[in-house]
Structure formats: C-alpha cells, structure tokens
MDAnalysis code that builds the backbone (N, CA, C; Angstrom):
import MDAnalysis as mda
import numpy as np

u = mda.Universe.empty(540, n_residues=180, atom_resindex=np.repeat(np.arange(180), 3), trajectory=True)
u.add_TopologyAttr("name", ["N", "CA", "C"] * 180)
u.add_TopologyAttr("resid", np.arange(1, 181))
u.add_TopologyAttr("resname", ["UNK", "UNK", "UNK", "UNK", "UNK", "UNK", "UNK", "UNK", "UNK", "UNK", "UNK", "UNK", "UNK", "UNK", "UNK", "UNK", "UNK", "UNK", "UNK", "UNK", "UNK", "UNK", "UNK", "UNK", "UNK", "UNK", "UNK", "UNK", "UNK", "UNK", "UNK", "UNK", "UNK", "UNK", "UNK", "UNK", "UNK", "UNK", "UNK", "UNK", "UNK", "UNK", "UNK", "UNK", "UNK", "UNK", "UNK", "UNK", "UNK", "UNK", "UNK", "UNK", "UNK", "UNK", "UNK", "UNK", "UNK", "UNK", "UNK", "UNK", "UNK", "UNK", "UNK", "UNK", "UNK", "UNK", "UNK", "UNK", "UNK", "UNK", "UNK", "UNK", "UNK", "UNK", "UNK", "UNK", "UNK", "UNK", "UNK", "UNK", "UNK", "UNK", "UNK", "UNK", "UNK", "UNK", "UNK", "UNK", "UNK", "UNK", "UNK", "UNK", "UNK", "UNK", "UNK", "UNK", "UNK", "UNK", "UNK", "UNK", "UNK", "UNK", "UNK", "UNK", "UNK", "UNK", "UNK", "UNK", "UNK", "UNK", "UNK", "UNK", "UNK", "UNK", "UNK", "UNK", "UNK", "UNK", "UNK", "UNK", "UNK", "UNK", "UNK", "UNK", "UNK", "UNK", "UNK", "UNK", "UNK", "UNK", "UNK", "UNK", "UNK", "UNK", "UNK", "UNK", "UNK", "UNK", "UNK", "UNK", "UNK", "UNK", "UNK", "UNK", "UNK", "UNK", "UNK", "UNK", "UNK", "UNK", "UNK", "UNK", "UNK", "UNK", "UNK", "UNK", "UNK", "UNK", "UNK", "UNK", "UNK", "UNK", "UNK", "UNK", "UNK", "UNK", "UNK", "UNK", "UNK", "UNK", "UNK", "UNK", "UNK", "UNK", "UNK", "UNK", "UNK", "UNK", "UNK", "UNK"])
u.atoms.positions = np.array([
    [25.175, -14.521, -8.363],
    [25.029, -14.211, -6.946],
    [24.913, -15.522, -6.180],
    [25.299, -15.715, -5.164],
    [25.071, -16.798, -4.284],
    [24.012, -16.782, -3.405],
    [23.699, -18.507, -3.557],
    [22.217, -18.136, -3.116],
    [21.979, -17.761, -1.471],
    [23.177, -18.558, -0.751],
    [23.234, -18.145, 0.410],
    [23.338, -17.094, 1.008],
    [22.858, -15.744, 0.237],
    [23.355, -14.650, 0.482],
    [21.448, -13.757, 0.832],
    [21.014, -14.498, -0.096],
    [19.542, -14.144, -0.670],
    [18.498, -14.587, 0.778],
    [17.887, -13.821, 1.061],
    [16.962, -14.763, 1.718],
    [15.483, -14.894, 0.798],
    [15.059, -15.679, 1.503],
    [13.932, -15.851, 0.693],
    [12.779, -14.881, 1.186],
    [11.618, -14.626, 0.293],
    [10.471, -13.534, 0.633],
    [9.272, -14.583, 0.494],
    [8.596, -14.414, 1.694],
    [7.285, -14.799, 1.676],
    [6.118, -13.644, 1.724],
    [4.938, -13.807, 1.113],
    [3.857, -12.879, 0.873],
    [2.742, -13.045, 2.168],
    [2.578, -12.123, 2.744],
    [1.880, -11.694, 3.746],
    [0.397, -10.849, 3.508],
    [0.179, -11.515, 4.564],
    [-1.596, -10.575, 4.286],
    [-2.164, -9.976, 5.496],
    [-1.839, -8.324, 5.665],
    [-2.008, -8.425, 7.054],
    [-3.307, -7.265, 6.847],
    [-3.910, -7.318, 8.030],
    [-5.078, -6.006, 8.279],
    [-4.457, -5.271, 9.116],
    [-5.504, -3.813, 9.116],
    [-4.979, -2.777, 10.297],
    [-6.296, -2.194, 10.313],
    [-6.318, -1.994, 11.762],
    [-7.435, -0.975, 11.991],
    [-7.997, -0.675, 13.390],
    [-8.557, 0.013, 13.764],
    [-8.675, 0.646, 14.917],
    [-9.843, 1.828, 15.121],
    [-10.491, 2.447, 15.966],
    [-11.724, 2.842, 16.082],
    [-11.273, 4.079, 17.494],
    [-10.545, 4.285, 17.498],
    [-10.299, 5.649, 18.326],
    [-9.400, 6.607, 18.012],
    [-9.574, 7.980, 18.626],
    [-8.899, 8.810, 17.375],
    [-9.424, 8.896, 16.037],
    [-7.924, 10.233, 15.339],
    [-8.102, 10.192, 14.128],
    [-7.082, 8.809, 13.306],
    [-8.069, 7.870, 12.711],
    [-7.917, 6.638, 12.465],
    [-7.155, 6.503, 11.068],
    [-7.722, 7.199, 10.276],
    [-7.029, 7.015, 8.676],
    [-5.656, 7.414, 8.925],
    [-5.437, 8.734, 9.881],
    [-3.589, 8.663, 9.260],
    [-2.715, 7.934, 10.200],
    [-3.489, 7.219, 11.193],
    [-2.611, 6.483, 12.112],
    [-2.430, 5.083, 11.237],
    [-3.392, 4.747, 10.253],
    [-3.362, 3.748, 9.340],
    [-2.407, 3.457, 8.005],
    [-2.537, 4.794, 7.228],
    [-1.262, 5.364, 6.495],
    [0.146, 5.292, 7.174],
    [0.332, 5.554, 9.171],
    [1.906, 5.589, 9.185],
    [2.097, 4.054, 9.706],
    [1.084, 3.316, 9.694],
    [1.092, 1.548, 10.033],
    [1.916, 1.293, 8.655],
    [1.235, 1.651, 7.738],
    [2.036, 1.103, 6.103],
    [2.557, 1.290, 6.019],
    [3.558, 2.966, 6.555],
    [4.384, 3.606, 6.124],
    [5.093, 2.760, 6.887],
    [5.255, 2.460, 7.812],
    [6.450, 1.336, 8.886],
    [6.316, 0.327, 8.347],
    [5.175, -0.170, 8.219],
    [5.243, -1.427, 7.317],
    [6.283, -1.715, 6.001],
    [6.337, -0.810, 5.540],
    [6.923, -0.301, 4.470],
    [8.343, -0.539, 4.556],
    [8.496, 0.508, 5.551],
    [10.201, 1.007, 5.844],
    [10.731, -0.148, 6.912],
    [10.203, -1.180, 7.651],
    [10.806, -2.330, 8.773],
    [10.207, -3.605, 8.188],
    [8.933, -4.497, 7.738],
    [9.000, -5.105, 7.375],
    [9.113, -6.282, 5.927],
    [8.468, -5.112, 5.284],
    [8.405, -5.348, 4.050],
    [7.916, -4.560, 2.828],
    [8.026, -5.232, 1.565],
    [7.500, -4.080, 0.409],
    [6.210, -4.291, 0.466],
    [5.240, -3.485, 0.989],
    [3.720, -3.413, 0.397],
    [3.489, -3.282, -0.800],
    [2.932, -4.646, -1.392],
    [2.399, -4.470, -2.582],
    [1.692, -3.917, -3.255],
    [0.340, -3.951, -2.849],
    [-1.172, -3.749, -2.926],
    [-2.016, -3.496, -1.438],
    [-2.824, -2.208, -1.588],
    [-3.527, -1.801, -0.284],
    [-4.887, -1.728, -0.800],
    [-5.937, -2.052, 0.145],
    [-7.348, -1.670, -0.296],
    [-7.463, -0.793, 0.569],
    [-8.910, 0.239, -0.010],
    [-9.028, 1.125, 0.418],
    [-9.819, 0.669, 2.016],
    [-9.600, 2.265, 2.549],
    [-10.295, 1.595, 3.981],
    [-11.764, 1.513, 4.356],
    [-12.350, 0.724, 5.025],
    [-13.468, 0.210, 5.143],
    [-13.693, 0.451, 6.297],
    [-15.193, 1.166, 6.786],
    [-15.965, 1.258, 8.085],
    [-16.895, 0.309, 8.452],
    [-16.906, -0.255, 9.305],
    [-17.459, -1.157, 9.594],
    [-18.076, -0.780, 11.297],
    [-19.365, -1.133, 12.023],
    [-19.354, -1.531, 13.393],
    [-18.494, -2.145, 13.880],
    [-18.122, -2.511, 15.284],
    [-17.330, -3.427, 15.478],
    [-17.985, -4.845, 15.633],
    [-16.884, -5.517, 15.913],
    [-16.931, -6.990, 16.347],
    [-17.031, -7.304, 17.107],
    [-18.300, -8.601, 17.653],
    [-17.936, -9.076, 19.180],
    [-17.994, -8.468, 20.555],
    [-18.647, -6.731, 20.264],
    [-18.692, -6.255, 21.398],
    [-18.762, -4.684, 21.186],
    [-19.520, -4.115, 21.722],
    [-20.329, -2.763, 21.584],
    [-19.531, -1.467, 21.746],
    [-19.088, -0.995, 21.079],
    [-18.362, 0.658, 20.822],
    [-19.057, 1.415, 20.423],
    [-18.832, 2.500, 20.910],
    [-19.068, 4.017, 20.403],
    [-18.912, 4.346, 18.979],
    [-17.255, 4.082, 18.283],
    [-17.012, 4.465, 17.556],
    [-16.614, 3.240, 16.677],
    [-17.085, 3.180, 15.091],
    [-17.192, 2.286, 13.899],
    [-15.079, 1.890, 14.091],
    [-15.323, 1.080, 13.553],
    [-13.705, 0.839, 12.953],
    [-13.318, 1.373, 11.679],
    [-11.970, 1.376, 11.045],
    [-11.628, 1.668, 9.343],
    [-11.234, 0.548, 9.809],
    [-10.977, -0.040, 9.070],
    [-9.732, -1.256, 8.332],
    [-9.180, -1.469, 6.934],
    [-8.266, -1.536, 7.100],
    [-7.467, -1.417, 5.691],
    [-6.458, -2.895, 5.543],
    [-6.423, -3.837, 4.209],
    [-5.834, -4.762, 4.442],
    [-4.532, -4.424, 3.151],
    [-3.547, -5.045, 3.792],
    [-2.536, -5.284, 2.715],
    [-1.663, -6.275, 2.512],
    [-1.005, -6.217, 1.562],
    [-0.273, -7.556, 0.756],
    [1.232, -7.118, 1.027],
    [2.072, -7.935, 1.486],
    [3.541, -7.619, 1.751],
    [4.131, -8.866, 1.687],
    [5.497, -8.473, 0.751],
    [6.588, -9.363, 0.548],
    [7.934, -9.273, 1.882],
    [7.757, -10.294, 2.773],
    [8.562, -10.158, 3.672],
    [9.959, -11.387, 3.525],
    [10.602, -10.901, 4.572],
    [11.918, -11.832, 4.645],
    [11.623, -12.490, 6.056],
    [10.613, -11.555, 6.594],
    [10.547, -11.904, 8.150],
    [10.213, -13.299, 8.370],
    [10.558, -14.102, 8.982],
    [9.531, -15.485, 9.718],
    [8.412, -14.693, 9.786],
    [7.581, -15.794, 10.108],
    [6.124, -15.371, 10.855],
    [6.407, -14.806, 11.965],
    [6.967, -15.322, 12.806],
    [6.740, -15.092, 14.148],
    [7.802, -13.278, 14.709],
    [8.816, -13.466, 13.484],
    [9.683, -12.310, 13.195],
    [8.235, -11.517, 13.313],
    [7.485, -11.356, 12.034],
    [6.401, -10.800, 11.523],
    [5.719, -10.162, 12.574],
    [5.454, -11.093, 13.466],
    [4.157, -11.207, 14.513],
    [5.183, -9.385, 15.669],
    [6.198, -10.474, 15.730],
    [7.194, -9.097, 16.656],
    [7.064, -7.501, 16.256],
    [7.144, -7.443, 15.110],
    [7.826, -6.676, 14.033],
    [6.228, -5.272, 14.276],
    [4.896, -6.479, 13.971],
    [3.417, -5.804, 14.004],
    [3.381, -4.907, 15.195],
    [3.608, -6.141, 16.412],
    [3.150, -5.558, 17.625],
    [4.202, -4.379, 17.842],
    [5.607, -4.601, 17.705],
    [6.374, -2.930, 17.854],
    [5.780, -1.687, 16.833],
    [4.872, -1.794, 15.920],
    [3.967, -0.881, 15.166],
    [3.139, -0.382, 16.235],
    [2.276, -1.596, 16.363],
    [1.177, -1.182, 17.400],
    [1.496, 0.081, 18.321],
    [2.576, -0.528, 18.970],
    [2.960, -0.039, 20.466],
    [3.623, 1.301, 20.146],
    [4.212, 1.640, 19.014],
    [4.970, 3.060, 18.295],
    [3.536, 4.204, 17.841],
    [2.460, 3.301, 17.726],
    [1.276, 3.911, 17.080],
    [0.080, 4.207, 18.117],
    [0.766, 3.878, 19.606],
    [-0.555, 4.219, 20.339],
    [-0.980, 3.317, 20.770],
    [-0.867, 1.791, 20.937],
    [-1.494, 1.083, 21.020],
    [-1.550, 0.437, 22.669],
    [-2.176, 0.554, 23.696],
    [-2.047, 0.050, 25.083],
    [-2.838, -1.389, 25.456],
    [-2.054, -2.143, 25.304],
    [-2.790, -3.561, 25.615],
    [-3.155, -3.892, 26.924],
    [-2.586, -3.072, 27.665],
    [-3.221, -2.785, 29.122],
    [-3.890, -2.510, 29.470],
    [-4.244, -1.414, 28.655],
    [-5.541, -0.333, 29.405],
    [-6.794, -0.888, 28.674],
    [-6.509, -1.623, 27.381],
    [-7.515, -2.697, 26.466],
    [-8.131, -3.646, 27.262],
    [-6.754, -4.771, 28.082],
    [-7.001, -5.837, 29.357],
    [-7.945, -5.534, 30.186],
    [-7.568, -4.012, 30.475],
    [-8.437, -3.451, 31.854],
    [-10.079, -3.492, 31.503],
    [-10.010, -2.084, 30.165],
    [-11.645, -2.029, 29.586],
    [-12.004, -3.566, 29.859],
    [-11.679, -4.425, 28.584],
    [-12.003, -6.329, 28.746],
    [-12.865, -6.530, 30.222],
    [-11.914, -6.144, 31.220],
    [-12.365, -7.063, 32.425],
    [-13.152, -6.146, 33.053],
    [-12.798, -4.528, 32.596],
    [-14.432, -4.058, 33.349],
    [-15.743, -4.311, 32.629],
    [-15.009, -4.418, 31.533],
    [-16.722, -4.995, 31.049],
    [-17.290, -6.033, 30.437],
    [-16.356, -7.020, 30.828],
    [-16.924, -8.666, 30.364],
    [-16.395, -8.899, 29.014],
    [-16.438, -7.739, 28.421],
    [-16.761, -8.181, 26.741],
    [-15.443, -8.795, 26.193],
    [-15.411, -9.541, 25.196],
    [-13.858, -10.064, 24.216],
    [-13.264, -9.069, 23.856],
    [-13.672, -8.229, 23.219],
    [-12.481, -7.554, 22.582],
    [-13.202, -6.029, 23.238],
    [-11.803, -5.041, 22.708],
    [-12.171, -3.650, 23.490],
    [-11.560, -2.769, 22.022],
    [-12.241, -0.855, 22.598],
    [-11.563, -0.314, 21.428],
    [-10.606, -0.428, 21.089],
    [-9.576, 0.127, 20.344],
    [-8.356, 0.249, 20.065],
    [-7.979, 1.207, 19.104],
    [-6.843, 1.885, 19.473],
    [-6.029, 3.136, 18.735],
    [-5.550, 2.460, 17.388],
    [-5.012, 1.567, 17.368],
    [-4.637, 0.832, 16.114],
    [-4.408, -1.078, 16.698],
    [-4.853, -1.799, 15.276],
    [-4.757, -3.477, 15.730],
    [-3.966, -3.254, 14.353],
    [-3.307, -4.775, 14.204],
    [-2.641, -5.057, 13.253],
    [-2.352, -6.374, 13.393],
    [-3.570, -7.619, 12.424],
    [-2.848, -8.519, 12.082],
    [-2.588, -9.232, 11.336],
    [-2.081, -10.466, 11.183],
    [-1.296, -11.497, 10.135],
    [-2.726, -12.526, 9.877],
    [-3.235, -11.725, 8.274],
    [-3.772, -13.143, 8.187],
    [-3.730, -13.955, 7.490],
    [-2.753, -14.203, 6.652],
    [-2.118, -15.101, 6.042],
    [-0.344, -15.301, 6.000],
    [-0.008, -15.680, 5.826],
    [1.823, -16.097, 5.604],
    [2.286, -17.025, 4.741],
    [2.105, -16.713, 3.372],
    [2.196, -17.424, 2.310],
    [0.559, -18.246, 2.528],
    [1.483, -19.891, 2.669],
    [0.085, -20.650, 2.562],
    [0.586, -21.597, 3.970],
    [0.997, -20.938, 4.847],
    [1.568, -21.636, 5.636],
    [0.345, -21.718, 7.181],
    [0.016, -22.949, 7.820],
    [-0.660, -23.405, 8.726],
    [0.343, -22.842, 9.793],
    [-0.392, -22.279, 11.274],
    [0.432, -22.658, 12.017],
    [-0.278, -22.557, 13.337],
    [-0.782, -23.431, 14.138],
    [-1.090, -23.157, 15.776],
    [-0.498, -23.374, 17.048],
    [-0.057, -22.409, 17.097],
    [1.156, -21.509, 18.627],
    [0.410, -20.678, 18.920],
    [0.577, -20.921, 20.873],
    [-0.334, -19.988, 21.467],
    [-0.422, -18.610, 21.417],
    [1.097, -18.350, 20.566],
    [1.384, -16.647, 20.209],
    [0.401, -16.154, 19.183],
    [0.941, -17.365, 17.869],
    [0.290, -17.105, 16.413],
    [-0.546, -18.445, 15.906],
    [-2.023, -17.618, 15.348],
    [-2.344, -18.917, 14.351],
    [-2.786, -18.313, 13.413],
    [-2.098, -19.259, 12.029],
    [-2.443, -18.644, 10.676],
    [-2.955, -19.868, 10.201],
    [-3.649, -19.440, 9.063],
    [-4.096, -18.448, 8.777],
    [-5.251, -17.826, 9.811],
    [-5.269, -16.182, 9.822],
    [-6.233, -15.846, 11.267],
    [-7.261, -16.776, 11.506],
    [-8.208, -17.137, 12.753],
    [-8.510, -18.143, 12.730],
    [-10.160, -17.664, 12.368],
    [-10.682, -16.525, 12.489],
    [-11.193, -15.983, 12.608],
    [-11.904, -15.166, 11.161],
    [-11.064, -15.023, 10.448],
    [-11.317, -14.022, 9.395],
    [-12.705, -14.651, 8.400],
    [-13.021, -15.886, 8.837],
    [-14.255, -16.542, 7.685],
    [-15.286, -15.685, 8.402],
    [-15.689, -15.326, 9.554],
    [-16.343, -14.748, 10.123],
    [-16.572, -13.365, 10.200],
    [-15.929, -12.509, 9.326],
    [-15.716, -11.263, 9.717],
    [-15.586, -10.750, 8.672],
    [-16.955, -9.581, 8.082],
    [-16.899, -9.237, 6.977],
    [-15.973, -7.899, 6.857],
    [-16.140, -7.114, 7.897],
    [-14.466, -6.053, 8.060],
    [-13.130, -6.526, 7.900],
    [-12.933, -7.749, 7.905],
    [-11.288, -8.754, 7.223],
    [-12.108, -8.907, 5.622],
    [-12.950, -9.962, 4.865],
    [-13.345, -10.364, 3.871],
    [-13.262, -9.219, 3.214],
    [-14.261, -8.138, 3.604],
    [-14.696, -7.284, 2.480],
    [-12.967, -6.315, 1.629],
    [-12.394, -6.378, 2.119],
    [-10.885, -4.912, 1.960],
    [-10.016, -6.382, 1.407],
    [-10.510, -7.251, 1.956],
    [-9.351, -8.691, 1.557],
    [-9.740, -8.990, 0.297],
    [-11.129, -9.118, 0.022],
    [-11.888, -9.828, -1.380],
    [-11.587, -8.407, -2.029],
    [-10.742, -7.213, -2.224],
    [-10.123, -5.958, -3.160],
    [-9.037, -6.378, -3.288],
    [-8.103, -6.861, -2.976],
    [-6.945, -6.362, -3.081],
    [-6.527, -8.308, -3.259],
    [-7.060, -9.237, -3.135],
    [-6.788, -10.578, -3.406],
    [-8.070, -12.070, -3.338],
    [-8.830, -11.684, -3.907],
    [-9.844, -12.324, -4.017],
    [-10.098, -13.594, -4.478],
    [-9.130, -14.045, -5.127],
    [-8.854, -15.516, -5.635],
    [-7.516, -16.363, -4.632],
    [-7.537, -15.209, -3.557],
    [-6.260, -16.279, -2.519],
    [-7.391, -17.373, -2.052],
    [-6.452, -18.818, -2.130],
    [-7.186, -19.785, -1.480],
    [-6.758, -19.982, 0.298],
    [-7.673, -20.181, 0.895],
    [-7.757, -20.131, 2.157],
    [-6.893, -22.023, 2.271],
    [-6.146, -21.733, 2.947],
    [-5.097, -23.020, 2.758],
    [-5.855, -23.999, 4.093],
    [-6.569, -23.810, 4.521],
    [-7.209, -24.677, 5.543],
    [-8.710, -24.863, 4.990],
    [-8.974, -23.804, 4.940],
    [-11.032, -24.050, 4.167],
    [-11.377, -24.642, 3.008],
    [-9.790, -24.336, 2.217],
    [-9.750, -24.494, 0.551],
    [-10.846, -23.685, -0.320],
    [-11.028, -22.284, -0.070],
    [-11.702, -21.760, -0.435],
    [-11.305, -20.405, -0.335],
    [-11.574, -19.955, -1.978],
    [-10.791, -18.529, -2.139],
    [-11.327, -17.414, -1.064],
    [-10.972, -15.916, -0.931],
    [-11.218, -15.639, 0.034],
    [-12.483, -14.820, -0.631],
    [-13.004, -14.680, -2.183],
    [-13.942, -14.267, -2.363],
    [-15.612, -15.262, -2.322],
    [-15.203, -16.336, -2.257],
    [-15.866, -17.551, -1.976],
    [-16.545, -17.513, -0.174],
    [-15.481, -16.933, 0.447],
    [-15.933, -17.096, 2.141],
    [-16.877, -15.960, 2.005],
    [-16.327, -14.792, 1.478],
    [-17.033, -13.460, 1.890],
    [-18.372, -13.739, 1.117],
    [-18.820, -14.143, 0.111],
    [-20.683, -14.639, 0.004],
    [-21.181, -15.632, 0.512],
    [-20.440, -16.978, 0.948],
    [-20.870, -17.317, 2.126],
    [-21.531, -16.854, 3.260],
    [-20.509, -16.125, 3.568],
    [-20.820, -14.844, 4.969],
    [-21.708, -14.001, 5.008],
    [-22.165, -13.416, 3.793],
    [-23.296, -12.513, 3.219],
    [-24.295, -13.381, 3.524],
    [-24.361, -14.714, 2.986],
    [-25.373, -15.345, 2.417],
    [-25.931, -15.464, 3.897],
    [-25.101, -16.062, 4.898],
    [-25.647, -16.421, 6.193],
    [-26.358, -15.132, 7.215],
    [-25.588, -13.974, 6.876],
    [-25.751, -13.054, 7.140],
    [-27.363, -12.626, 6.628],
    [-27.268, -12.717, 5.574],
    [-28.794, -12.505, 5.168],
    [-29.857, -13.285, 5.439],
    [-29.890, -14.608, 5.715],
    [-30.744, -15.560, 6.102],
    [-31.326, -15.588, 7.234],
    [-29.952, -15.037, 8.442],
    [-29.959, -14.586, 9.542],
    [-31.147, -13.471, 10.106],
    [-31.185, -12.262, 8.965],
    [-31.603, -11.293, 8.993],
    [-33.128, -11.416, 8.059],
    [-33.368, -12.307, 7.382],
    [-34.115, -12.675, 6.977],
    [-35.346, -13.630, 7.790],
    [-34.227, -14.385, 8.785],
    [-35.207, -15.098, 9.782],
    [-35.292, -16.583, 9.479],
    [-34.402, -16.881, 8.721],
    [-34.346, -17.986, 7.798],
    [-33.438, -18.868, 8.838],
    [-33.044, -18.779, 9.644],
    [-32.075, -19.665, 10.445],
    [-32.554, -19.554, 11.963],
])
C-alpha cells in the first residue's frame, strides 16, 4: 500500500459530561458520534457523578472519559466536538447569558465535551490548549481518566495521570483536614 494514501492516527483523550436533563443517554449518543465522525473509541470509563466545578448548580454532573484513535488534527478534533455539542443540545448562548447573570465561570450544561490530551502533543491557541490546562485540578477529569489510562504521562507535568489524581486527593484532604 502506499504510504501516501494512509493517514496517520493520533490517540485522543477526550471527556463528556453535562448536568441537565437526562444525562447518561445524551452521553452514550456523544460516543456514539464520536464513534461514527471522529474516531474509533477505544476504551470508555464508566460514568462518574461528581458536584460541579467552579460554581454552584442544582444538579451533580456524570462524566465519562474516553480514548480515541483519530485522523483528525487537533483543531479538526476541536470542530468535530463542538458540532456534537451543538447536535446534542448544547447552547453556548444561553450558558454566556446564565455566566453574566450570575458572575460565576462556568454555567450548567446539557452536554460539554473536551480534548484532554492529543497524543503527547503541547499546544497554546486561543481556541485550543492541550493538554487541558486544567485537568490537574479536577477530580471529575482524574478520577474516569485514572480507569481507563492511568499510566498516561502528562507531557507538560511529567507525571502520569494516576500520580496527579493522589496528589489532588492528598491536597484535597489536607485542605479538609485544616492542614493548609
């Protein structure tokens, strides 16, 4: 076969999840597109409830992370997510709006979906930065991530991703302990 014919596949690590509605099967047809437009899902962990992040909801999140062999660029990738989103319910408008009526960073959401890894590839563009920049912080990314790939090394921290997530515990507990 010629190689110019082949493209090459890079391995992806993306999350999904969302906290309004019924959440698990809007999560199942994220994979299922995932599946059928960007790539072969490898490996899925199961989904995880968590509070949210960064700002006060009603309703807990699921999140579910998975492993995919893509052809896409990143930034292909990044396109590819957000037309999920937006097929799945997702209004970044009416998100903007909540945001600015109520101060807070982030708002509910019908479904999120993102890239937090791309192979082992660095990248900061005001669109995309990988690896997420965020995920050392966030035991709803760690915990479904440290199932399904727990010895990936974090290509900026240099530290696997089961290594961040007891970190995170650890601080977490010290925190709560009174220790900090």
């Amino acid at each position: 076969m010629n190689e110019d014919y082949c493209s090459e596949m890079a391995r992806a690590i993306i999350i999904t999840g969302g906290n309004i509605g019924d959440v698990k099967p809007r999560l199942r047809q994220a994979q299922q597109l995932i599946n059928a437009g960007i790539g072969i899902v490898l490996r899925c962990s199961h989904v995880y409830e968590s509070e949210a992040w960064g700002f006060a909801a009603e309703s807990d999140f699921k999140n579910q992370a998975m492993v995919v062999d893509t052809d896409l660029s990143p930034e292909e990738l990044l396109v590819a997510v957000q037309e999920i989103e937006e097929r799945l319910g997702r209004d970044r408008g009416a998100e903007a709006a909540e945001k600015a009526r109520t101060g807070e960073p982030y708002s509910s959401r019908m479904i999120d979906i993102d890239i937090l890894f791309y192979d082992d590839r660095v990248m900061d563009t005001p669109r995309l930065k990988l690896p997420h920049p965020l995920m050392q912080e966030r035991d709803f990314v760690l915990a479904p991530l440290v199932e399904i790939a727990p010895e990936k090394v974090h290509p900026v921290l240099g530290k696997t991703v089961e290594e961040l997530r007891e970190e995170l515990l650890a601080r977490q507990a010290a925190v709560q302990n009174g220790e900090v």
